[in-house]
Structures are given as C-alpha cells and as structure tokens.
N, C-alpha and C positions, 0 to 999 in steps of 0.2 A: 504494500500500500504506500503509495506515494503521497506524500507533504503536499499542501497544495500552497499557494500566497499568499492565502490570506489567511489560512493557517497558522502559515511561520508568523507574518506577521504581527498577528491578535495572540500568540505568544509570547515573541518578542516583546508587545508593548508592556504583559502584562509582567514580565520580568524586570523590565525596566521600573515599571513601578514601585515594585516591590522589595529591589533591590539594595537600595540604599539603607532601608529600613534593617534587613537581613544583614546588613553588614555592621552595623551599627554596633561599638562594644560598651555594656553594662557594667559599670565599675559599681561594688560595694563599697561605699567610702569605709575605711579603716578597714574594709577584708570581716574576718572576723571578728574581730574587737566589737565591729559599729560605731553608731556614734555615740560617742560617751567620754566623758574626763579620761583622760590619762592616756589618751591616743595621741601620738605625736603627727599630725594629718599633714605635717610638711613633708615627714621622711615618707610618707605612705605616699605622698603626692609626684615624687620625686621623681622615679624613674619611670612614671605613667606621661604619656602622649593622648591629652584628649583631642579631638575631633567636633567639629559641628558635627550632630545627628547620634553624637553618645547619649547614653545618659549615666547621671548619678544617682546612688541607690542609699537613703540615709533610713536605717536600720537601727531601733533602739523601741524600748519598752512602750506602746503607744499609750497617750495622752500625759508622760512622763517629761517629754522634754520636747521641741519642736528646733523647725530650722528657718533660719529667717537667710534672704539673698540680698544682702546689702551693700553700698557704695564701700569704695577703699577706706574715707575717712570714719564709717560705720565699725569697720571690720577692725582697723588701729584701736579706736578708743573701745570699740566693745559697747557699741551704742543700739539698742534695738531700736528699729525703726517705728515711729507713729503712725505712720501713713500704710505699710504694708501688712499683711499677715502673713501669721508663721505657715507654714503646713507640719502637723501633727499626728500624724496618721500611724507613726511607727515604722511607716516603709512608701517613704516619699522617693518619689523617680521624678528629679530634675532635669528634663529636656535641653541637651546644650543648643540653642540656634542660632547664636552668633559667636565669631571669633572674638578673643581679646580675654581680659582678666574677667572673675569671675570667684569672689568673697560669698563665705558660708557663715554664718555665725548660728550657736545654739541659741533659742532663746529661754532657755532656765537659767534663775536667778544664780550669778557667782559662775556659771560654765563658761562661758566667753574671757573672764578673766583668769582661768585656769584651763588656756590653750583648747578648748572647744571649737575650735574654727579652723577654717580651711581655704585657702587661695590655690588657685590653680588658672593654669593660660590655656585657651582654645582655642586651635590652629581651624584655620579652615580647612577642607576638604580641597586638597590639591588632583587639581585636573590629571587624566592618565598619563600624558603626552603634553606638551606645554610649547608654544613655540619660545627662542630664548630671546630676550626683548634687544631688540639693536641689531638683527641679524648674526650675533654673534655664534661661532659654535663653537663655543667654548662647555664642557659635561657640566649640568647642572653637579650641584654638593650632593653627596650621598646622605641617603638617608638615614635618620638617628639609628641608632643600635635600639634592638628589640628588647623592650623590660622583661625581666624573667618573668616564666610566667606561674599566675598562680592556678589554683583550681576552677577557680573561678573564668579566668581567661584561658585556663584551657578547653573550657568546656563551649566558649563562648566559639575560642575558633574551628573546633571540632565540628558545632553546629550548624559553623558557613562553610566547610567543606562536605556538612553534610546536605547542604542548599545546592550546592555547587554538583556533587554527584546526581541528586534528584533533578537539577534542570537537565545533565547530558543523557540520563537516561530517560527523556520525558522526549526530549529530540531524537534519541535513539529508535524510539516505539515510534514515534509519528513521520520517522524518514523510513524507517521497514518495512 
C-alpha cells in the first residue's frame, strides 16, 4: 500500500505540531529534595540549559509553601510581590516562553531569606541550521557540554526517542 500526499502530508503537519511540545524537557526544580529550605537551587541550576518551551516543576507539600515569579530586584531583597499571586498547588509547572533571566522566590514567611529561591537564564530555541550573519563561514561555537544526567532526564530523553521511533514506524506502515 502506497502513501499517498496528502497523507504524508496531514502527517507531516501533525508532527510538526506536536513536536516541539514532545521535545520539551521537564526539570524538577531541586530533583528530589523539591522545593524547600536547605536546597542550594544555584548548584542545582548550574549545569542545566533551559530552553523556551521547558518547563519547571516546583514540588513540595501542597498548600504548605507557594512560589511567587518575581523581578530581579524582588528576588535580591526577598520581597513578595502585591500585585501577583503565588501558585500553591504543590506541583506547579512553570511554562518557560520567553528567553532571558527568570527569578523564583518561595512565598513562606522567613524561606526566601534562607536561600529558597532560584534564578536561572532561558536560551531561546536555536534554529537547526542558521545562516552565519555577514556571509561569513567561519563554524559557528560548539555546543555546551551535556549536564549529566539524572533520572529524571533520562527518562525524559528516552521518551523522545521513544517519539522519534513511533513517528518512523508510523511512516514505515503507511509507505508499505
């Protein structure tokens, strides 16, 4: 049975859709710890590369503590926000959708001043292929070194290679 075109390509579209999403990695903030006193969320933050289109995962006792997304001068002095609310739920999933810096603070009373917070930078999503600006061809920089990984990411990537098997064999049945 042969593919036909409009086939391929009402597949095609729908992988594209969905792709981004699938690729997307899920970080637990603090791993196991979660969020809570006594996590050091710089060194946890450190060797991680976020992305537009991650997201963060803030895990701790629900309606026990909350997490407020405030300005840099918010996050220095440990100042909860008036104008915003927290989310409290216990297992908050913060959608990254723009690049740049990006301030966590707890909002329980005393947490924020005992290192409850968390700053981290959000690269955009770099195109496959890139032309190099000026005509130049000079090899773009190589890319960062891979953070080890943990359980958590490795399950993450295992499940986009398991994305990745299920689209060639979904094309496999329909070009047969």
């Amino acid at each position: 049975m042969a593919i036909s075109t409009s086939h391929l390509f009402v597949f095609l579209s729908i992988a594209a859709i969905f792709a981004p999403s699938a690729l997307a990695t899920n970080y637990t903030v603090g791993d196991d710890a979660g969020w809570k006193v006594g996590v050091n969320y710089t060194e946890w933050a450190q060797n991680k590369t976020f992305y537009v289109g991650d997201n963060l995962i803030f895990k701790y006792p629900a309606k026990d503590d909350s997490v407020y997304d405030v300005t840099g001068g918010q996050f220095h002095n440990c100042t909860i926000p008036t104008d915003k609310n927290a989310t409290n739920t216990g297992h908050d999933v913060v959608s990254l959708t723009q690049p740049g810096r990006k301030w966590f603070i707890s909002g329980k009373e005393g947490h924020c001043a005992k290192n409850q917070k968390l700053v981290i930078t959000v690269m955009a999503m770099a195109p496959a292929s890139s032309p190099v600006p000026g005509g130049s061809s000079s090899s773009p920089p190589p890319p960062p070194p891979a953070p080890p990984a943990s359980g958590a990411t490795r399950a993450v990537i295992s499940g986009k290679f398991g994305l990745v098997a299920m689209v060639v064999g979904i094309l496999g049945v329909m070009i047969a």
